[in-house]
N, C-alpha and C positions, 0 to 999 in steps of 0.2 A: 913595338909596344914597350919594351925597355925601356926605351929612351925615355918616355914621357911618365914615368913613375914618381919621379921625385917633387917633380912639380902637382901632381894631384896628392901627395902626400904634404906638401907644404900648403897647398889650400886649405887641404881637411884640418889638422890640426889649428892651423889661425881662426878657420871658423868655432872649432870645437872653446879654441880658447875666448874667441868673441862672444857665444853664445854663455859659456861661465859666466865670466864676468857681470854682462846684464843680466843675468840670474839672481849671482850676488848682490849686484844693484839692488835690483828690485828687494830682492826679501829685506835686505838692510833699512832699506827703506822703511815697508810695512814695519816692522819690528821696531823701529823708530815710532809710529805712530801708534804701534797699540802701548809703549810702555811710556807713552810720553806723559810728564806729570800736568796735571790741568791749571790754570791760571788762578791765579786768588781772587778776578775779578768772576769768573764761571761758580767759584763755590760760593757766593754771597746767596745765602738762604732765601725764600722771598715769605713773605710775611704774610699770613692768614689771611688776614681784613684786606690785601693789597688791589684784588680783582673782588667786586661786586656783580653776580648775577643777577638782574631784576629779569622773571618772566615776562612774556608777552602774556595779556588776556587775553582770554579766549574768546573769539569774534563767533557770533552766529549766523547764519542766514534764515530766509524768509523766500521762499524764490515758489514764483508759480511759471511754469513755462505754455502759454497760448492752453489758456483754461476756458472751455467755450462754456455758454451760457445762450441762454434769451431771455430779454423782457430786462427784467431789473433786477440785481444779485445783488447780495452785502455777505462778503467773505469774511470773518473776524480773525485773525491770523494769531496763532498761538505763541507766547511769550518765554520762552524758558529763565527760569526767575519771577522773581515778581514788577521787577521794572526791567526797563532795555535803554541801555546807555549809550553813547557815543553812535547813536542812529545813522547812518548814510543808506539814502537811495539812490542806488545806483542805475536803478532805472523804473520807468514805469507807461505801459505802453497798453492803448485799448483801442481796439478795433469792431466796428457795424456803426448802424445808423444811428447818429448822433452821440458819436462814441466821445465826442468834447465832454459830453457831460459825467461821464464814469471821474471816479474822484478816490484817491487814497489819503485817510483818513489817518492823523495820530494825534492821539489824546495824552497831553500830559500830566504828570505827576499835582502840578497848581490848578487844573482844567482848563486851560487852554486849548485850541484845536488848532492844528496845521490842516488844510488840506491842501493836496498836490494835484496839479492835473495828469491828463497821459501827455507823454513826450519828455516827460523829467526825466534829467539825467544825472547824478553825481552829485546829488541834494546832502552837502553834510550838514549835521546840525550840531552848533553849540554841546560842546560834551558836558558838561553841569545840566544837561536839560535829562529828565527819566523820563521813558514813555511809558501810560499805564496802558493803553490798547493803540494796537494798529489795526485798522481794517480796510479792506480794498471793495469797491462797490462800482458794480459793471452797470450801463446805462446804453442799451440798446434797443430803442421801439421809433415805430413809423408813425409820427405824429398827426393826428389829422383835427382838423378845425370843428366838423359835425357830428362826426361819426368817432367813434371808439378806438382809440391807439390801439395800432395791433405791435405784438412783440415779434423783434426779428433777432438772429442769431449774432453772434460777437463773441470777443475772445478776449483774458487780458493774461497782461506779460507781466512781471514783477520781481526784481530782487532788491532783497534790503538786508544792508550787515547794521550789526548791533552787538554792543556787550550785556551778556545778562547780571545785573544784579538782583543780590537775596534782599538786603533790608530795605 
């Protein structure tokens, strides 16, 4: 085992002095990068006015999810604001007997009247248009020729986005 000393002692120390050195390395490195002085192009200040943030308005909903009923219903759907702008139906769907005939209703600002049937889907409407009421009106009875419509049961489905305005 004599023999073989000088050689593990000539290993150790080259790695001892390998691993310094990338130590050095490295920190010199670092130490380069934190005291490094910044460009003249990074200090250009940026100017107040330079980014504009416009909000989004605030969009509402309207949504009724399979609202049963019978016979003949008129829902009047509540407005937050006093008009509802930028209107979209996204959908509107009515189910029982002779559910063609149920009908979503909006009134506008000039008195105009849109009505939608069921099946609509992704109805936008003109944004200069203000709605003063929406209402959704269910239509399910068994028609008969002699005798006295009787009411049968149905359901309806409905969302609608909109922006509220006050004046």
């Amino acid at each position: 085992m004599t023999k073989h000393w000088k050689p593990f002692v000539i290993g150790a120390t080259t790695m001892l002095v390998l691993f310094a050195g990338f130590y050095m390395f490295f920190m010199a490195s670092q130490n380069k990068l934190i005291h490094q002085q910044p460009s003249p192009t990074s200090n250009a200040a940026v100017q107040p006015d330079a980014v504009t943030i416009t909000p989004l308005p605030t969009l509402r909903l309207i949504r009724g999810n399979e609202v049963p009923f019978e016979g003949k219903v008129e829902l009047k759907q509540a407005i937050a604001g006093r008009f509802a702008q930028n209107v979209t139906v996204v959908s509107f769907q009515a189910t029982g007997e002779h559910a063609d005939k149920s009908v979503l209703k909006i009134i506008w600002e000039n008195g105009e009247e849109d009505k939608l049937s069921p099946g609509t889907q992704n109805k936008t409407f003109s944004p200069d248009k203000r709605a003063v009421e929406i209402s959704v009106s269910g239509y399910s009875v068994h028609e008969r020729r002699l005798f006295k419509d009787s009411n049968r049961s149905g359901t309806l489905t409905w969302e609608i986005r909109y922006e509220p305005v006050e004046q």
